[in-house]
C-alpha atoms as one frame of an Amber mdcrd trajectory, in Angstrom:
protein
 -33.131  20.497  20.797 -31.836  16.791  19.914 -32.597  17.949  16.229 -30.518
  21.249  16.375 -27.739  18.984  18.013 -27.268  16.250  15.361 -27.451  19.160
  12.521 -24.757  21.109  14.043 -22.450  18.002  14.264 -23.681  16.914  10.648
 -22.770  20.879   9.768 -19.585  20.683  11.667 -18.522  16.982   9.804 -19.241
  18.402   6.610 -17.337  21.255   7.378 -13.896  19.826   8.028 -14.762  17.401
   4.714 -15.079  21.029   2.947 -11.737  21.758   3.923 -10.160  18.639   1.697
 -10.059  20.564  -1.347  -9.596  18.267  -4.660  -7.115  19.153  -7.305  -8.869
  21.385  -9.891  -7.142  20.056 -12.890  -7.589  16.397 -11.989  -7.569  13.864
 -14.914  -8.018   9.918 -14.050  -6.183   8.777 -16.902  -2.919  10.957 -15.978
  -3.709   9.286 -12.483  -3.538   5.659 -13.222  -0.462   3.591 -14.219   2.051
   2.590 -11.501   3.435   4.268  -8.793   6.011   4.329  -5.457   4.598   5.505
  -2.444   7.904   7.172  -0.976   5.966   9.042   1.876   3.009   8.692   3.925
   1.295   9.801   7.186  -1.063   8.209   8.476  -3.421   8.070  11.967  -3.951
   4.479  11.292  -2.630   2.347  14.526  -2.437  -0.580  12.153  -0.200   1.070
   9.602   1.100   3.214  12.814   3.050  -0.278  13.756   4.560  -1.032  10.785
   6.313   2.254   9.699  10.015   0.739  11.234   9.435  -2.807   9.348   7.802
  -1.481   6.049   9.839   0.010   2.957   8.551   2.110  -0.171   4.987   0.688
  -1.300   3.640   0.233  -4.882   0.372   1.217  -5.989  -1.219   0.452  -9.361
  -4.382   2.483 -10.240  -6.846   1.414 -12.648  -9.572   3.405 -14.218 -12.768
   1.360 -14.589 -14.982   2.276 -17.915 -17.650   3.620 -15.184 -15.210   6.141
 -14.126 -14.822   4.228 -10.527 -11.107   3.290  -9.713  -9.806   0.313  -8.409
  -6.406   0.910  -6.418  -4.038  -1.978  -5.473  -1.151  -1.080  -2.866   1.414
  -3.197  -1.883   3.459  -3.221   1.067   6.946  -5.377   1.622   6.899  -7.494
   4.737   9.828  -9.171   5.204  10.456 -10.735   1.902   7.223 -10.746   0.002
   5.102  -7.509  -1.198   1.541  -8.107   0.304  -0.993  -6.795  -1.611  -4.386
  -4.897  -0.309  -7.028  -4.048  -3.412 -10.513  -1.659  -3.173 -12.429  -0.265
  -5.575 -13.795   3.744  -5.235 -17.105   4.665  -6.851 -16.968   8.261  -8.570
 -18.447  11.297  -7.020 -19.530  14.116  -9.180 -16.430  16.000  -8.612 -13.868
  14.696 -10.286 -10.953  13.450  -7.952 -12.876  12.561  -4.874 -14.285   9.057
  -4.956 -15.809   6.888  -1.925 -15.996   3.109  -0.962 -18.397   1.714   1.424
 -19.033  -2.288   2.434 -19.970  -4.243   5.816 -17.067  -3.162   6.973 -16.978
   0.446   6.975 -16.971   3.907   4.802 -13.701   5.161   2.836 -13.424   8.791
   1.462 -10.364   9.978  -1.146  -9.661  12.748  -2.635  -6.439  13.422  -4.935
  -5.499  17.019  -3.740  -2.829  17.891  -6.072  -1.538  16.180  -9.089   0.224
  15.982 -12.422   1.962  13.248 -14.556   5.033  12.446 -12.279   3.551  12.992
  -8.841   0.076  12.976  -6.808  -0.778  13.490  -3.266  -3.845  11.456  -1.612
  -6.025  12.065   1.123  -8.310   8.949   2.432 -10.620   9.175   5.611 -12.089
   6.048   6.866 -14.278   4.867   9.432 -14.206   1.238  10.122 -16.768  -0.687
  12.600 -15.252  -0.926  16.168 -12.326   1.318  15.493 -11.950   5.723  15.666
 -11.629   6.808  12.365  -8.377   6.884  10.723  -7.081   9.916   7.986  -4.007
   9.238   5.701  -1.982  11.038   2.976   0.312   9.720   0.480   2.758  10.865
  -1.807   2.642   8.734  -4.830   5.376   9.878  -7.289   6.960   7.615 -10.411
  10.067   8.363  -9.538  11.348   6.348  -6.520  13.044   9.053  -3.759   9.692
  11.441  -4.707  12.053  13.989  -3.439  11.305  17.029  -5.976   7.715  16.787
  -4.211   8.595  15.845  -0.561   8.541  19.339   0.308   4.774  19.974  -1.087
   3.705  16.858   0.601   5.339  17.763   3.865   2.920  21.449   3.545   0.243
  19.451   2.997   1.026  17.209   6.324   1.135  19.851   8.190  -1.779  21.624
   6.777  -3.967  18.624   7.724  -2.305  18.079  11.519  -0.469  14.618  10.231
   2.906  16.392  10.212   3.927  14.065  13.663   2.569  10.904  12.033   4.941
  11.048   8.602   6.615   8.308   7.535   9.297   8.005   5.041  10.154   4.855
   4.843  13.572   3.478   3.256  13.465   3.098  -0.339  13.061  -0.316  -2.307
  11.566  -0.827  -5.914  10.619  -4.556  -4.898   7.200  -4.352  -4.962   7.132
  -1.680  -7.735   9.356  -3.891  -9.936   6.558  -7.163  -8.831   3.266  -4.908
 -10.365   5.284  -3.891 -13.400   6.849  -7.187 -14.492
């Protein structure tokens, strides 16, 4: 019986991951370069707190020659952009990568994507804490506003439609990774 359980909720888990459907069409070198982050949503209590104080992240993405990605987002507090950095090890489909340490388990997946915008989904469990789901919209243009409708759909597709941010818009940190 204890065997049927933990199979149903291991069916069940890989169920709702089944639901996070990658973007098709997904290329990692139209994905890297530089990018804002002009809307998020996020479960995260951590992130949660800081969606009055924070304004438009930056994220740089960088293709490793393994095919793994390394993503760097930056966040302005106060006056300085603080930086956060992981690296994501390559599935075998294309656009949904994972990261794992003594700390805890990260899943992403890019859902949708071309050259000016991309929306990203990343589930983590972290030891001690309930897991945590976000979504970004990570667009090179600033306001992200041609594709602020798409990622709204998507927010509300995935139940994070009451935990969007949009937070005020500053190239700071953008400007910092490009210069």
């Amino acid at each position: 019986m204890e065997a049927a359980l933990l199979s149903l909720v291991a069916f069940c888990m890989l169920g709702v991951q089944a639901d996070v459907e990658v973007d098709p069409n997904f290329d990692l070198k139209r994905f890297a370069g530089k990018w804002h982050v002009p809307a998020l949503a996020s479960t995260d209590p951590m992130l949660q707190s800081l969606k009055d104080i924070i304004t438009t992240p930056a994220a740089r993405i960088v293709p490793l020659p393994n095919g793994n990605l390394e993503i760097e987002t930056y966040y302005l507090l106060g006056e300085d952009c603080e930086g956060m950095k992981g690296t994501y090890m390559k599935t075998e489909q294309p656009g949904h990568f994972t990261a794992s340490d003594e700390k805890g388990k990260k899943d992403l997946r890019v859902l949708a994507s071309d050259a000016n915008f991309a929306i990203v989904y990343v589930q983590w469990e972290m030891k001690g804490m309930p897991p945590s789901r976000s979504l970004q919209l990570y667009s090179k243009d600033l306001k992200g506003s041609e594709n602020l409708d798409r990622f709204k759909a998507y927010c509300q597709k995935m139940g994070l439609m009451g935990d969007l941010v949009v937070p005020p818009l500053s190239d700071k940190c953008f400007k910092q990774i490009s210069g």
